[in-house]
C-alpha positions in Angstrom: 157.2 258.6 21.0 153.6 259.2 21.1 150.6 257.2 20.1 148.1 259.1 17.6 144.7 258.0 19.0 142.7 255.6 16.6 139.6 256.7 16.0 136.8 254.5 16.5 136.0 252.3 13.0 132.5 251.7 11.7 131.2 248.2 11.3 131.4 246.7 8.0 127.3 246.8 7.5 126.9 250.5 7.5 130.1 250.9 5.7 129.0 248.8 2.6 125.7 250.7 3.0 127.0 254.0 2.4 129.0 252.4 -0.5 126.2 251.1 -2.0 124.5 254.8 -2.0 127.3 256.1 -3.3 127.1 253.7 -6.2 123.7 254.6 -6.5 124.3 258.0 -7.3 126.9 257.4 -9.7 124.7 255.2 -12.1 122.1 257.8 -12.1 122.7 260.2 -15.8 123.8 263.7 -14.9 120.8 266.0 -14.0 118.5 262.7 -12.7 117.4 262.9 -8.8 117.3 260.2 -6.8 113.8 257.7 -7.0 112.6 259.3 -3.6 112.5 263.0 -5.6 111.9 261.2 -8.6 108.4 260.0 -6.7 107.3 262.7 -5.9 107.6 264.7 -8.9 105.3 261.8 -10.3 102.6 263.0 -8.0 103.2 266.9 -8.1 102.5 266.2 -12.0 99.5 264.3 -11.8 97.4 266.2 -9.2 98.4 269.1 -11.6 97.0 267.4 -14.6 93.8 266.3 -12.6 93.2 269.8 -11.4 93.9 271.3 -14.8 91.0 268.8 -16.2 88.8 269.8 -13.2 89.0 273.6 -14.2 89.0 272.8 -17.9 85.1 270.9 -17.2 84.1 273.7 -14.7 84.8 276.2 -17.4 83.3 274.5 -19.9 80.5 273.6 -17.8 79.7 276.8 -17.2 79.9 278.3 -20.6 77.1 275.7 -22.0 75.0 277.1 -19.0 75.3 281.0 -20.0 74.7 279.4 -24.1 71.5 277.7 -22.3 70.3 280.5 -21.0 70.6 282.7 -23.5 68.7 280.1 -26.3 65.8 279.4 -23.5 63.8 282.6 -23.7 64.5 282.8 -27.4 62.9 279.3 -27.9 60.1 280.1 -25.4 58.2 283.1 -27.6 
């Protein structure tokens, strides 16, 4: 008869590694990404927050100019 070729085996190392990953994944609850995605959300929703307080002091900025201008020549005569 003929031999079926073995195919080459993987060391252990990256073997365990890929278990570990694996094992990883299935601790995380349903619907949860990974930490890497996880990090990165973290930052999306900050610099969002940080630019939403950057227009909300712009805007009101802005508005207490046009109420300054609008008392000035009033106080003036």
């Amino acid at each position: 008869m003929h031999e079926l070729p073995t195919l080459p085996t993987e060391d252990s190392s990256s073997t365990s590694q890929v278990e570990e990953e694996n094992q990883s994944l299935k601790e995380l609850p349903l619907g949860m990404p990974p930490t890497k995605q996880q990090s990165w959300g973290v930052v999306i929703a900050i610099f969002i927050i940080v630019v939403m307080i950057i227009v909300g002091a712009f805007y009101a900025w802005g508005k207490r100019t046009v109420q300054q201008q609008y008392s000035s020549p009033t106080a003036q005569q």
